[in-house]
N, C-alpha and C positions, 0 to 999 in steps of 0.2 A: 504493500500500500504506500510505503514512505517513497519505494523508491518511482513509482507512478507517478505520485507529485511534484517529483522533482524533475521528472521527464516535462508534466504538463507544465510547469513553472520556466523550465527552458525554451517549450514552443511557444509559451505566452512573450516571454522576453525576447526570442526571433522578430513575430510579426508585430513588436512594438515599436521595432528599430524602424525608423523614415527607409525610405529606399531612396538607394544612390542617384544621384543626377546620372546626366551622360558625360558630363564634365567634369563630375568628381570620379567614376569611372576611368576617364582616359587617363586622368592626373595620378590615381593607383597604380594603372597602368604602365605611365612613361616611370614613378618609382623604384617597379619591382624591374622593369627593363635596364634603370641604372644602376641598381644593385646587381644584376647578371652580367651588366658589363665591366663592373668592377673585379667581379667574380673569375674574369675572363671566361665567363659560358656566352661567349658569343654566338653560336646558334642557336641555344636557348631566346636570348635574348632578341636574335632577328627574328624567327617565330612567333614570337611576342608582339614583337613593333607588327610585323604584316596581319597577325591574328588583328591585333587592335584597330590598323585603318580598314581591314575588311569588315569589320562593325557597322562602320559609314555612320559614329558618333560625334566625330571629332569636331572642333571647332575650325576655325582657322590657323590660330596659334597653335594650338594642341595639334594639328597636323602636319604643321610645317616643323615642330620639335620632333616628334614620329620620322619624319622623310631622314629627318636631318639625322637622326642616332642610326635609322635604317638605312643610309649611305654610309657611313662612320661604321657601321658594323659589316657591310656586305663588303667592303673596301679592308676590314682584317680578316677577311676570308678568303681573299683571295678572286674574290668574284667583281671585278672593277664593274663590268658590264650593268651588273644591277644597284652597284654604288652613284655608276652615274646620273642610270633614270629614277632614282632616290633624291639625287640631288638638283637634278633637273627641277622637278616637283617641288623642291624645297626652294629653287630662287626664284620659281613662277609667284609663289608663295611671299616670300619675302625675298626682294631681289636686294635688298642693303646687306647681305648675309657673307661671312668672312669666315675663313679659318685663322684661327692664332697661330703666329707667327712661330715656326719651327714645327710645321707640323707634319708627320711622316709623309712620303713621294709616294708613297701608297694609298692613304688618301686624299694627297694635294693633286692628282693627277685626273684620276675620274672629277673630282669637282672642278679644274680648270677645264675639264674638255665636257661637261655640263654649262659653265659660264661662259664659253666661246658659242656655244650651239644654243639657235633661238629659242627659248624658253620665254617668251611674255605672256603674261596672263593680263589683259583690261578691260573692265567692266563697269558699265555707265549706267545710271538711269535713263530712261527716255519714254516721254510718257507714260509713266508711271510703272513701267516695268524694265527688269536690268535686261540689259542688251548687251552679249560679248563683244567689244571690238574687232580683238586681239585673242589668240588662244592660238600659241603655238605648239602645245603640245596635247592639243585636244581634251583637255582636263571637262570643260565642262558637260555635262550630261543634261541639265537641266535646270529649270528655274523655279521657285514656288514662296509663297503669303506664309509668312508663322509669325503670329503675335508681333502683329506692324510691323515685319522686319521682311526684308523680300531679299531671298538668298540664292545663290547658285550654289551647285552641290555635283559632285565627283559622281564617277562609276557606281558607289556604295553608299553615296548618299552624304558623306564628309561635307562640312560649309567650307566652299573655297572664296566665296565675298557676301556682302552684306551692304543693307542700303537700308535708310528707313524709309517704311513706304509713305508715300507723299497723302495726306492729307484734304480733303475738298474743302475750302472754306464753306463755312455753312450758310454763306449770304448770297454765295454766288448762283445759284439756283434762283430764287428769290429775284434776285436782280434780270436773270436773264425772262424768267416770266413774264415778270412788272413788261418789261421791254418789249415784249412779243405780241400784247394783247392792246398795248396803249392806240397804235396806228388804227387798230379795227375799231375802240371805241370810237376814237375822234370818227371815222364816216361813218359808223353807227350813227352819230348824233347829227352829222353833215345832211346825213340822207334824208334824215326825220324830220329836219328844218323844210327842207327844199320840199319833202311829200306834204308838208304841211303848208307851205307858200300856193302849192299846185292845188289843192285841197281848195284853200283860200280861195283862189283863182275859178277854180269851178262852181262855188259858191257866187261869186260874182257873174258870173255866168248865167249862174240858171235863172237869180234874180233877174238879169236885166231880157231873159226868156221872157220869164212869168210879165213881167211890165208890159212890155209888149205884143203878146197874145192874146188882143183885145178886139182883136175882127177888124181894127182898122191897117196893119202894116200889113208888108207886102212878106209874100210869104218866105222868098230868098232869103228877106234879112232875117226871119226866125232858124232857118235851116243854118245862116251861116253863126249864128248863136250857139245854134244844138252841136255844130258840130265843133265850134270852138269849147265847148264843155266838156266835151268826150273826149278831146284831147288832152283838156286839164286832167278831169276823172283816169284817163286810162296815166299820166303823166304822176300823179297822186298815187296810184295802185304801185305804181313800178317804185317810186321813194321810198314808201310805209314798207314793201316786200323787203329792198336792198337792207333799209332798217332794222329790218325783223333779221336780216340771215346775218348780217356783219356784227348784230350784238350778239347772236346766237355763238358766232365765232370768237368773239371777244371772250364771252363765258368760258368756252374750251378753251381756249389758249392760258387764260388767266387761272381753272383748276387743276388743268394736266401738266400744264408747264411746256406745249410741244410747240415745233417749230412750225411757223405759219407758211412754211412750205406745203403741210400736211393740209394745210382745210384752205378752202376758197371758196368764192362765190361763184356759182354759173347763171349768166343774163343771155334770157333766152324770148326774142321777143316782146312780149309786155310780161311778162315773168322775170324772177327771180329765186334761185334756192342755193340750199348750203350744199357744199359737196367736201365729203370728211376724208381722208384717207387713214384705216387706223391698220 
C-alpha cells in the first residue's frame, strides 16, 4: 500500500511539472551537445545537433548555434563536405559570423569555402506578407501567421526570419466608406431637387390647362399645354426614380463598405433602376 502511494505521489509530481517550451527544448538540447563535445563524443554529439534541427523547433538563433556546433563537429570528423553545408546555413543565418582566431585548417577550411560560395538568405515584407528576395541556398520552404508574427521556416519547419505582421489601422475602413457613399448622396439629393422643380413645373402646367379649358381657346393651345405637362410629368418620374436608386446606392455603399465600382444606376428610357453586382 505504502509503496502504491508513493508511485501515485511520483505520477502526480510528473504531470504537475509545466511542459517545456520549444525553446527551452532546443536550449537542453545545444547543452547536452556541449557537454558531448567537451567529452570528445563527437558523433554523439553531431547526432544530436541533426536529431534537434530535424524537430523543425528551432528559432532562429537556436538554429544558427545548431548549424554552427554541426559544422565545428562534422569538420572533426573528418567529413568537410557536411561541415560546409553546416556552415553555409549558419552564414545564410547570420552572415556577421567569425571563427577565433587560431583556429584548426580543419575547420577554417570548409567555412572559408562556405563564405566564398553564395549563401544569402533576404526577406522583406511586402504587402503584408514576407517575400524571399534572395535565397541562395534554397533554405526557404515556406511562409505562415503565428501570434502577429509572420515567419518563414526551413524543410522541418525551423524559423529562418521573422517580421511583425503589419496591423490595419482601425479608421481606415471607416474613412474609405465615408468616401464611397458621399458622391451618390450628393445626386441623390441633386436629383430630388431637379424631380421636384419638374414636378413644380407640371403643376404649373396643368393649372394654366384647367384656366383655359373654358370653350372659349383654341384647341392647339390646350394640346400644346397637355403636352408641355407630360413632358414635365414624364421629366419629374425620371428625377424622383434616379433619386430613389442613387440613395438606394448610397445606403449600400455607406453599410457594406464596397467599392462603387460594384453598384450603379441603369437609365433606361423614362426609367431608372439600381443594378448591384454582389
Amino acid at each position: 500500500m505504502r509503496a502504491v502511494l508513493i508511485v501515485l505521489v511520483a505520477v502526480a509530481t510528473v504531470h504537475a511539472q509545466p511542459a517545456q517550451s520549444n525553446r527551452e527544448r532546443v536550449s537542453e538540447a545545444l547543452q547536452k551537445i556541449a557537454r558531448l563535445e567537451q567529452q570528445l563524443e563527437y558523433e554523439q554529439a553531431l547526432v544530436l545537433a541533426d536529431r534537434t534541427i530535424a524537430a523543425g523547433i528551432s528559432t532562429r538563433d537556436q538554429l544558427a548555434d545548431l548549424h554552427l556546433i554541426a559544422g565545428r563537429l562534422a569538420a572533426g570528423l573528418d567529413h568537410p563536405d557536411i561541415a560546409q553545408q553546416h556552415f553555409a546555413k549558419l552564414l545564410a543565418l547570420r552572415p556577421d559570423t567569425t571563427l577565433v582566431v587560431g583556429t584548426s585548417p580543419k575547420l577554417l577550411a570548409p567555412f572559408e569555402a562556405a563564405k566564398a560560395a553564395p549563401h544569402e538568405l533576404v526577406v522583406a515584407v511586402t504587402g503584408g506578407r514576407l517575400v524571399v528576395t534572395r535565397d541562395d541556398l534554397h533554405l526557404v520552404q515556406g511562409t505562415r501567421t503565428r501570434d502577429n508574427t509572420l515567419e518563414a521556416f526551413d524543410e522541418h519547419g525551423n524559423e529562418l526570419a521573422i517580421a511583425a505582421a503589419p496591423v490595419a489601422s482601425p479608421g481606415q475602413g471607416g474613412e474609405l466608406r465615408s468616401r464611397a457613399w458621399i458622391p451618390w448622396a450628393v445626386a441623390s439629393g441633386a436629383t430630388l431637387i431637379a424631380g421636384g422643380l419638374c414636378a413644380w413645373r407640371y403643376s404649373v402646367a396643368q393649372d394654366e390647362w384647367n384656366r383655359e379649358n373654358d370653350g372659349m381657346h383654341d384647341y392647339s393651345r390646350l394640346q400644346t399645354l397637355e403636352d408641355r405637362g407630360q413632358r414635365w410629368a414624364i421629366a419629374a418620374d425620371v428625377g424622383f426614380g434616379l433619386a430613389a436608386a442613387t440613395a438606394v446606392t448610397a445606403a449600400i455603399l455607406f453599410a457594406t463598405g464596397s467599392s462603387s465600382e460594384r453598384v450603379g444606376v441603369a437609365i433606361t428610357g423614362t426609367s431608372a433602376g439600381l443594378v448591384a453586382h454582389f
